[in-house]
FINUSE-324620 format. One record per residue (C-alpha): residue number from 1; residue in three letters; x, y, z. Coordinates in Angstrom, 2 decimals, decimal comma. Layout:
// residues N
[NUM "ala" [X Y Z]] ...
This chain:
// residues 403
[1 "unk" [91,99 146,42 95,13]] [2 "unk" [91,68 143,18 92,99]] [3 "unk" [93,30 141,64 96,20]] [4 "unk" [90,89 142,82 98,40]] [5 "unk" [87,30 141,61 96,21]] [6 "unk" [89,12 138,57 95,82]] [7 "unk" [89,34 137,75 100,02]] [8 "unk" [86,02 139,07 100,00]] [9 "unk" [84,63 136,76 96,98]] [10 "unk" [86,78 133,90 98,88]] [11 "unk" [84,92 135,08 102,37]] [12 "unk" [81,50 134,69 101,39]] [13 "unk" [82,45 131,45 99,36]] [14 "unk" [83,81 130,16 102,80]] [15 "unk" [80,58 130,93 104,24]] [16 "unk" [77,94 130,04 101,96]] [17 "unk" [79,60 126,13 102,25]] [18 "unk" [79,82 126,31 105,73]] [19 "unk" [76,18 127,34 105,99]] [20 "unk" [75,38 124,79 103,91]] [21 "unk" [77,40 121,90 105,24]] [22 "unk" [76,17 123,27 109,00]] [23 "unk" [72,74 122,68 107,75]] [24 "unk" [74,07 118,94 107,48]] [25 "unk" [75,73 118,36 110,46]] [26 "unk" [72,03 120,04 111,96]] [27 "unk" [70,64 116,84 110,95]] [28 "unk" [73,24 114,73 112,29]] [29 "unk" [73,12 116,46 115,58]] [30 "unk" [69,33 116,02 115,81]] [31 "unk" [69,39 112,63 114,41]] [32 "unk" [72,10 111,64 117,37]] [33 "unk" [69,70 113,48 119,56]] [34 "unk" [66,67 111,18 118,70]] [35 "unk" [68,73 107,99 118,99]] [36 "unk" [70,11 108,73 122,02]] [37 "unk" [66,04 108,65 123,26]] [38 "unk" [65,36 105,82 121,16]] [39 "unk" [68,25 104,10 123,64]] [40 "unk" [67,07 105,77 126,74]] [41 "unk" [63,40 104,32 125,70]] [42 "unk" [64,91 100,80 124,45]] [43 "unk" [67,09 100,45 128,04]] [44 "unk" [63,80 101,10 130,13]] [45 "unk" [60,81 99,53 128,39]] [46 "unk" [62,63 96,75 127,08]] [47 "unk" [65,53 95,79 130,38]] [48 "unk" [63,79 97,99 133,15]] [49 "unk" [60,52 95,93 133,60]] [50 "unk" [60,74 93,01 136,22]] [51 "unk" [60,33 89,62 134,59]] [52 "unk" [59,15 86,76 136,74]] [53 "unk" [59,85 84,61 133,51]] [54 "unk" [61,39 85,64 130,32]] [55 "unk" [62,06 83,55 127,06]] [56 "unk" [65,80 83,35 125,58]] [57 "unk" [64,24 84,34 122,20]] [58 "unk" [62,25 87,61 123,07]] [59 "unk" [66,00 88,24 125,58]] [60 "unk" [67,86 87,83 122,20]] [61 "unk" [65,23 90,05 120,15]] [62 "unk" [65,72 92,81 122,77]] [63 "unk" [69,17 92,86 122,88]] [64 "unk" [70,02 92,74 119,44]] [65 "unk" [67,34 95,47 119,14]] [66 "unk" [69,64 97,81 121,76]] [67 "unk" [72,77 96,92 119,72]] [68 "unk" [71,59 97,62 116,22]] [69 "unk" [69,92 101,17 117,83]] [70 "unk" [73,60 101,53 119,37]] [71 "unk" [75,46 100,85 115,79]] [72 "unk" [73,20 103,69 114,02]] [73 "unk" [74,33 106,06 116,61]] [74 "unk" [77,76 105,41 116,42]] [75 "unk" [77,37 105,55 112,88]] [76 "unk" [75,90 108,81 113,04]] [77 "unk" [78,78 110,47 115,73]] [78 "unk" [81,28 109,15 113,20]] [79 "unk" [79,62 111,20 110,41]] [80 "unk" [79,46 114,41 112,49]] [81 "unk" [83,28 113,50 113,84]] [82 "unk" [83,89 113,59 109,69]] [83 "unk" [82,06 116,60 109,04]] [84 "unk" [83,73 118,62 112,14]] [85 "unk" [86,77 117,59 111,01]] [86 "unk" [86,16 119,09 107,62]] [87 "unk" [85,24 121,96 109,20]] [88 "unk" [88,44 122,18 111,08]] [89 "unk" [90,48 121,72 108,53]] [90 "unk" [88,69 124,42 106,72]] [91 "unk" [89,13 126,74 109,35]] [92 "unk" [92,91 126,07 109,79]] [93 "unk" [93,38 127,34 105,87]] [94 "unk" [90,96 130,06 106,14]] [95 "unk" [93,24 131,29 109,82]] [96 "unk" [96,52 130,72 107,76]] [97 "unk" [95,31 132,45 105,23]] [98 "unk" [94,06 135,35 107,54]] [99 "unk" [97,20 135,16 109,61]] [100 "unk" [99,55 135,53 106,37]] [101 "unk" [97,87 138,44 105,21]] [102 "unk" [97,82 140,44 108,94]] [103 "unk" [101,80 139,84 108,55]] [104 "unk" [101,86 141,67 105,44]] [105 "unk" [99,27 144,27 106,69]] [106 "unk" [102,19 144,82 109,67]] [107 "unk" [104,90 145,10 107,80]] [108 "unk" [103,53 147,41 105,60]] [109 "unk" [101,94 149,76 108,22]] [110 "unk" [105,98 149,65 110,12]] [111 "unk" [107,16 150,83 107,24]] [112 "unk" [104,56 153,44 106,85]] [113 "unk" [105,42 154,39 110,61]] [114 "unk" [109,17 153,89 109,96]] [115 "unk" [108,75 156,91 106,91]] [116 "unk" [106,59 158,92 109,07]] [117 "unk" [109,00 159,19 112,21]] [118 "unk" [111,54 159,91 109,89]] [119 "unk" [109,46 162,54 108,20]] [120 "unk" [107,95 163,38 111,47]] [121 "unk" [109,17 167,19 112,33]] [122 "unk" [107,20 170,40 111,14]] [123 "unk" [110,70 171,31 109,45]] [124 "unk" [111,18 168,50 107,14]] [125 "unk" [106,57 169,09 106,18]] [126 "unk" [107,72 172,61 105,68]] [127 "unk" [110,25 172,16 103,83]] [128 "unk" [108,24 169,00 101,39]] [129 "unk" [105,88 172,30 100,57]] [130 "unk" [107,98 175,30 100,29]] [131 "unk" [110,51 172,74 97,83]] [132 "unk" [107,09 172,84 95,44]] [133 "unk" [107,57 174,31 91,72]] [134 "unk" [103,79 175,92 91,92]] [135 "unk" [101,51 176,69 93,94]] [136 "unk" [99,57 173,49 92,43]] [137 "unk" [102,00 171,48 93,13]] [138 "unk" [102,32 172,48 96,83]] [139 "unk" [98,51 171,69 96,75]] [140 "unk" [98,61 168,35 95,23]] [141 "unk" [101,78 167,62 98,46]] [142 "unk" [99,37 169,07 101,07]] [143 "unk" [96,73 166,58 99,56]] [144 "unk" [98,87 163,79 99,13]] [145 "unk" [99,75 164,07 103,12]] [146 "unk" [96,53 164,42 104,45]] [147 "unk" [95,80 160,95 102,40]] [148 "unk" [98,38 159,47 103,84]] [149 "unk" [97,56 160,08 107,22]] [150 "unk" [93,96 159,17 106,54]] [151 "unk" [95,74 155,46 104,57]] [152 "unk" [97,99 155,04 107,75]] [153 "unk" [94,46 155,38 109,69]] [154 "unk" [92,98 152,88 107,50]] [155 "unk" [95,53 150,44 107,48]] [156 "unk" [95,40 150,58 111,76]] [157 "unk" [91,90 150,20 111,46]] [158 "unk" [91,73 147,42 108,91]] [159 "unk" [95,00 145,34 110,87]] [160 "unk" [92,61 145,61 114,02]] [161 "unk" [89,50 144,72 111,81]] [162 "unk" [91,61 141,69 110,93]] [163 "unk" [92,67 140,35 114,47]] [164 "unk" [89,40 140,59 115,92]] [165 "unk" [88,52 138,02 112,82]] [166 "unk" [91,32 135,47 113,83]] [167 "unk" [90,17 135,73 117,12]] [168 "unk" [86,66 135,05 115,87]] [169 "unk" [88,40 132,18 114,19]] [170 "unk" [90,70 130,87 117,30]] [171 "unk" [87,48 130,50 119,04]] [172 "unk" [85,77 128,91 116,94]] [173 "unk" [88,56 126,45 115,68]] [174 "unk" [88,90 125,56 119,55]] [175 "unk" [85,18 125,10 119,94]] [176 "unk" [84,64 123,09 117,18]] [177 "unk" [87,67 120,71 118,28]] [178 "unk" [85,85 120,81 121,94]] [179 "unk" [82,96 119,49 120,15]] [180 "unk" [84,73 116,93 118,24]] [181 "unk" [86,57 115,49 120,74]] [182 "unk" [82,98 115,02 123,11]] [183 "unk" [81,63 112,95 119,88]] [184 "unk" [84,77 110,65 119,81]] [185 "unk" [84,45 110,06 124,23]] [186 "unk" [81,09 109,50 123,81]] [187 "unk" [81,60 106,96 121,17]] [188 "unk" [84,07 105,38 122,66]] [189 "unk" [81,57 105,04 125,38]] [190 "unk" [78,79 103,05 122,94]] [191 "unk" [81,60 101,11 121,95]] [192 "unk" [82,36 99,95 125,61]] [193 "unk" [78,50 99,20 125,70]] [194 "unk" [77,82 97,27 122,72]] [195 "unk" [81,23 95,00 123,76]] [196 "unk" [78,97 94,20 126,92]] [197 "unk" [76,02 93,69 125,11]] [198 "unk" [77,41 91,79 122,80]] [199 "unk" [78,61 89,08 125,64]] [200 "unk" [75,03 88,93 126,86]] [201 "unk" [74,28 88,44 123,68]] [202 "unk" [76,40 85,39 123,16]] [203 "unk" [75,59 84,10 126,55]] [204 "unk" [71,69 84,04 125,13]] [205 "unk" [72,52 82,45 121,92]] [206 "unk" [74,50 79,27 123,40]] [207 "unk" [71,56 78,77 125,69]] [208 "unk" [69,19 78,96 122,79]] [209 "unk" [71,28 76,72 120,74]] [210 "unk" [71,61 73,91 123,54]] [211 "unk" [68,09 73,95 123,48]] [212 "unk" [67,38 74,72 119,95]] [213 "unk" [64,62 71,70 119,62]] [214 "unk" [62,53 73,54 122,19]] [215 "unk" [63,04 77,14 121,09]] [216 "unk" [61,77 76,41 117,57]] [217 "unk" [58,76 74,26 119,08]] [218 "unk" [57,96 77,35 121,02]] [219 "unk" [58,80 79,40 118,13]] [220 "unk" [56,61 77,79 115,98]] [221 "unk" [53,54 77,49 118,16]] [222 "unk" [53,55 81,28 118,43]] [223 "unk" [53,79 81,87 115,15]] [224 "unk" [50,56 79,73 114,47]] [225 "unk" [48,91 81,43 117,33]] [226 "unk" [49,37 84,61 115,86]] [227 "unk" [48,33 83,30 111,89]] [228 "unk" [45,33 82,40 113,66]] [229 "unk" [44,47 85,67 115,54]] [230 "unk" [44,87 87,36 112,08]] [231 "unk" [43,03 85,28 110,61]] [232 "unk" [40,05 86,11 113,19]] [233 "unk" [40,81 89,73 112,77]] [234 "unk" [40,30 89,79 108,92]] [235 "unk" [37,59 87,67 109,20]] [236 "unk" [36,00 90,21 111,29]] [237 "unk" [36,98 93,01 109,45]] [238 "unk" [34,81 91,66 106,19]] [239 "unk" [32,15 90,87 108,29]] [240 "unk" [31,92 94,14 109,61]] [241 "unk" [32,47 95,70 106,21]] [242 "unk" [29,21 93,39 104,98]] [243 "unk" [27,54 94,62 107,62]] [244 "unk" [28,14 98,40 107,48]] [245 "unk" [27,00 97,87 103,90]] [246 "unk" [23,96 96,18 104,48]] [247 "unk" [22,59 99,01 106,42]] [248 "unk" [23,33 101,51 103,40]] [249 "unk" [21,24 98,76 101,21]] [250 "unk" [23,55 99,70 98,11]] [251 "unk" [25,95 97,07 95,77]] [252 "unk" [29,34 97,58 96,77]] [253 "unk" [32,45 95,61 95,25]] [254 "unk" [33,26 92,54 98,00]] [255 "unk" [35,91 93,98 100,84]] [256 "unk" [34,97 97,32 100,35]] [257 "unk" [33,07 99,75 102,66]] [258 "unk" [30,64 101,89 100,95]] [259 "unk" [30,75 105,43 102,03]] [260 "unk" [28,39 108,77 102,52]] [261 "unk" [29,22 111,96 102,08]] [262 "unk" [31,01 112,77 105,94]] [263 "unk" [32,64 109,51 105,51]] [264 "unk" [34,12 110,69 101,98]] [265 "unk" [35,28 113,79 103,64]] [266 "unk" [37,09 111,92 106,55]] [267 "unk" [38,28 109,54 104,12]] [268 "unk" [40,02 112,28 102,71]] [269 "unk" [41,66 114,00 105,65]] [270 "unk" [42,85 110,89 107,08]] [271 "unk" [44,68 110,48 103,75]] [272 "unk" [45,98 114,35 104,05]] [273 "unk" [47,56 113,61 107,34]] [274 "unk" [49,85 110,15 105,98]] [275 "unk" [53,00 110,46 107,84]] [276 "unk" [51,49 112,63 110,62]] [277 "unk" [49,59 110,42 112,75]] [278 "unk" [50,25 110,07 116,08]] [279 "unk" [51,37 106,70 117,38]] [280 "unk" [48,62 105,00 119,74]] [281 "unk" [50,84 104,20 122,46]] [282 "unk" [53,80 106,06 123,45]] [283 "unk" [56,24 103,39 123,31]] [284 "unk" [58,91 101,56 120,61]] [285 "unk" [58,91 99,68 117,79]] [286 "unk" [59,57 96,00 118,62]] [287 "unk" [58,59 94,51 115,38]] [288 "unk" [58,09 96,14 111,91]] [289 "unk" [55,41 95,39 109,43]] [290 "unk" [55,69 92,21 106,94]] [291 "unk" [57,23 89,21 106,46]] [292 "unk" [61,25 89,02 108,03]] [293 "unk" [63,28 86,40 108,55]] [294 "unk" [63,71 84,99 112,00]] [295 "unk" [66,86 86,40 113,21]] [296 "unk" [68,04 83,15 115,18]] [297 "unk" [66,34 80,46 113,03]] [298 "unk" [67,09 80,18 109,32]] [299 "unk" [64,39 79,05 107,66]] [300 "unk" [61,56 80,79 109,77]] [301 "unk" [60,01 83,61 108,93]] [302 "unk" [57,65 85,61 111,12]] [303 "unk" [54,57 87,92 109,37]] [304 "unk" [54,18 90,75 111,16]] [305 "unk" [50,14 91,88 110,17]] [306 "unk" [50,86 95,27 112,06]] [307 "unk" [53,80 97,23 114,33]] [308 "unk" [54,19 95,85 117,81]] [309 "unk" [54,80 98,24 120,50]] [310 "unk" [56,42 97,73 123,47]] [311 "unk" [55,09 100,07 126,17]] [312 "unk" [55,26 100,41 130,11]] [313 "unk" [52,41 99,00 132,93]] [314 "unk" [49,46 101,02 132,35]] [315 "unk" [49,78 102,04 128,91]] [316 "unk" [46,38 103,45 127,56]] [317 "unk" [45,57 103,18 123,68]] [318 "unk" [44,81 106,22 121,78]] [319 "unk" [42,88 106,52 118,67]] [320 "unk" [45,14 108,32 115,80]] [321 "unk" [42,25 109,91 113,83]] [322 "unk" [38,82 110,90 114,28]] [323 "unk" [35,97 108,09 113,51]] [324 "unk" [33,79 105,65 114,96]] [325 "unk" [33,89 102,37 116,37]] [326 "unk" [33,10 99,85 113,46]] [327 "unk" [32,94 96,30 116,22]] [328 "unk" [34,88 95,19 119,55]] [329 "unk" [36,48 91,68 118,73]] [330 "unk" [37,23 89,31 121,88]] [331 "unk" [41,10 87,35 120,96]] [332 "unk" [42,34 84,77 122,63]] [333 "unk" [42,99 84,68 126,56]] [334 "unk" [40,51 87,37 127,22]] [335 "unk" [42,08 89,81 125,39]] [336 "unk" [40,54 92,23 123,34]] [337 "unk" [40,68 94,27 120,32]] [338 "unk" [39,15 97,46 119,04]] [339 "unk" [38,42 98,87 115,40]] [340 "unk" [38,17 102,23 114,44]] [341 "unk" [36,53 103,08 111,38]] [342 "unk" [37,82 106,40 109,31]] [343 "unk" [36,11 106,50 105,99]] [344 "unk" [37,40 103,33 104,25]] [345 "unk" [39,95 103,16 106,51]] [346 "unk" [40,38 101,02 109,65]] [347 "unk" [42,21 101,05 112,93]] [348 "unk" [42,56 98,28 115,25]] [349 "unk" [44,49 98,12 118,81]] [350 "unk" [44,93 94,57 119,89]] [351 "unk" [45,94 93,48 123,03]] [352 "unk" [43,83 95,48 125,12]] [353 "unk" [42,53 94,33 128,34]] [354 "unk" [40,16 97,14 129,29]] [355 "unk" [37,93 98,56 127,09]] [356 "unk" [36,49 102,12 127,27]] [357 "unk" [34,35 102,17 124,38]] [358 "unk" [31,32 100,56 122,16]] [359 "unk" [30,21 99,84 119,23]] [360 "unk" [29,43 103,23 117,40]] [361 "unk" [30,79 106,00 119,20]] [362 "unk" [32,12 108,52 117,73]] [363 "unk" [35,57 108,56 118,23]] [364 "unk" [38,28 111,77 118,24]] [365 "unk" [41,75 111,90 117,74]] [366 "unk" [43,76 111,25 120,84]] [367 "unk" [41,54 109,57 122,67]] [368 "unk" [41,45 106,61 125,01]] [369 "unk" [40,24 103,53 123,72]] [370 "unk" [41,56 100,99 126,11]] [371 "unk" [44,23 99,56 129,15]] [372 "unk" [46,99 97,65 127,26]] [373 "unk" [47,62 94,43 128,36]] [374 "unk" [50,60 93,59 130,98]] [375 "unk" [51,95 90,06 130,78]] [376 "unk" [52,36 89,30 134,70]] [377 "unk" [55,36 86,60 134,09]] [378 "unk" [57,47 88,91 131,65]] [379 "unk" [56,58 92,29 132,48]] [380 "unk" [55,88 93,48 128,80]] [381 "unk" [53,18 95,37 127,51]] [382 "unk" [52,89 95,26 123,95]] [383 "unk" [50,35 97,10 121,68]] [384 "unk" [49,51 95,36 118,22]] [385 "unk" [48,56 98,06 115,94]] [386 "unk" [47,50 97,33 112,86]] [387 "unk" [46,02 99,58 109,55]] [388 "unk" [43,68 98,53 106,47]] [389 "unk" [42,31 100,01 103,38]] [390 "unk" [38,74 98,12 103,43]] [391 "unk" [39,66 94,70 103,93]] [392 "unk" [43,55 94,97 103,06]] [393 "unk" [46,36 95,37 105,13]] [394 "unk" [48,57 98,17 104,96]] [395 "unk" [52,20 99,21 106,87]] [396 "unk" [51,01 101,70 109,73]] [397 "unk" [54,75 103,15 109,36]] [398 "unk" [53,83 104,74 106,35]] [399 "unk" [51,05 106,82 108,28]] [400 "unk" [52,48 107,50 111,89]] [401 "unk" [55,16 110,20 112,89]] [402 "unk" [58,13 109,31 112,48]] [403 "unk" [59,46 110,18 115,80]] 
């Protein structure tokens, strides 16, 4: 008896931790799942689009972009190859285990058989009850034999019971090393590709570095054009803050928007809804938020006012929360941006070559506020999106989906 609880206690240990640590590996399947995407999305918006022209640095930013996205997925197959092989190894105790005690749960049912055959004929049952002292004791034989058969019934049942669980556990022990040994081909596989990307990737960097005078010159210029297309955007921003004000004729602190009640109440939903957002172009990530250091050029560091996202030809920008349009700024080259006002918080979309909307319309979630530019030499289309709190910049990570 105290055997038995004790497999049972042991059983629903077993399972408990294996629900657990499933819940785990859930995660690191999904997780896979996403990066495998994020690599499907990296190989066609950022090697799929024809380029006329391209530059050595945005080539180098692209590719080291594919092999970093490749490293976190094999990272994450080698953590499910770990946990599956836990699980394996879990399994092979519990099926020893299992397998040990259906041996004993054999033997002891052949030697119930063995003492049956031998006791098998009506003479020798006969005989067991007319040998009895009393009549109770004849009655305690007759019950002691029709336990027996019903234990010998038992003991078939429970040694069938028992096999049908080691098969349970064959299957899954070969399923689970099926499994494991897909993970280790297919990252064997990203291994093969990052050793090819990682030749392009040389291949990029001596050019860069045999020309390194007129990289960083190139570098450097862009950076400045882009200080200076901030600068114009938060210059804009305060004017249109001043301006929204005005019409209220109320004091408000400098930088920040004075509000009404509706624009109170949006202010507050749009805060509700950090970390649900949904991104305004359907694309990827090609540069975070913040200052980083270059990745080629020591020394250089790039400040990134918003997220940059790479897109496809075509690519319309959508609004992420309800508002209105606070102002329409013309950038540099013809290029446009748009601001969306959502209490004290605004939007803007740069890089947008049509526009769609006006000045105050009232704008929903979702929906189109402009055609996103298309460079015609490199092929890119790139999305600047960037997030404020009155007149001060925030990281739009921190409010989108993370997909």
């Amino acid at each position: 008896m105290k055997t038995n609880l004790f497999y049972i206690s042991f059983f629903f240990l077993y399972i408990s931790v294996l629900s657990s640590y499933g819940q785990t590996r859930k995660e690191l399947e999904n997780r896979r799942l996403k990066l495998n995407k994020e690599i499907t999305k990296v190989n066609t918006l950022l090697f799929k689009t024809k380029k006329e022209k391209s530059s050595a640095l945005d080539d180098l930013k692209d590719i080291n972009q594919k092999i970093t996205v490749r490293k976190h997925l094999i990272e994450t197959i080698e953590l499910e190859i770990g946990g599956l092989s836990g699980e394996i190894k879990e399994n092979e105790k519990k099926l020893a285990a299992y397998n040990a005690e259906l041996v004993v749960l054999k033997k002891d049912y052949g030697d119930m058989v063995y003492k049956s055959y031998k006791s098998k004929s009506q003479q020798s049952r006969t005989m067991f009850l007319l040998s009895s002292k009393s009549f109770y004791q004849a009655y305690k034989r007759i019950q002691y034999m029709g336990q027996y058969k019903d234990f010998r019934k038992k003991q078939g049942e429970k040694i069938i019971s028992k096999t049908e669980v080691i098969q349970r556990f064959n299957d899954s022990l070969l399923k689970k090393k099926d499994s494991k040994n897909l993970l280790i081909s297919q990252e064997k596989k990203q291994k093969d590709f990052i050793e090819g990307d990682k030749k392009d990737q040389e291949k990029i960097v001596s050019k860069i570095k045999s020309q390194e005078s007129k990289y960083k010159l190139a570098l450097q210029n862009k950076i400045k054009e882009e200080k200076r297309v901030a600068e114009k955007l938060d210059k804009l921003i305060r004017e249109a803050i001043a301006k929204a004000n005005e019409a209220k004729k109320r004091k408000s602190k400098k930088g920040e928007l004075l509000l009404n009640a509706e624009e109170k109440s949006l202010k507050a939903k749009f805060e509700q809804n950090k970390g649900k957002l949904p991104w305004p172009l359907n694309g990827l990530v090609t540069r975070k938020y913040g200052v980083q250091p270059h990745p080629t050029f020591s020394g250089i560091n790039i400040n990134s006012t918003g997220l940059h996202i790479r897109g496809k030809k075509g690519d319309e920008a959508k609004s992420i929360f309800n508002g209105k349009v606070l102002a329409i700024q013309l950038l540099s080259k013809g290029r446009k941006a748009v601001l969306i006002q959502h209490g004290d918080y605004i939007t803007t979309y740069n890089n947008l070559v049509e526009i769609y909307v006006v000045k105050g319309d009232v704008i929903k979630t979702g929906d189109k506020l402009g055609k996103v530019f298309t460079d015609k030499v490199t092929g890119k289309t790139n999305l600047v999106f960037i997030l404020y709190k009155n007149d001060t910049r925030l990281n739009p990570s921190h409010w989108i989906q993370n997909k």
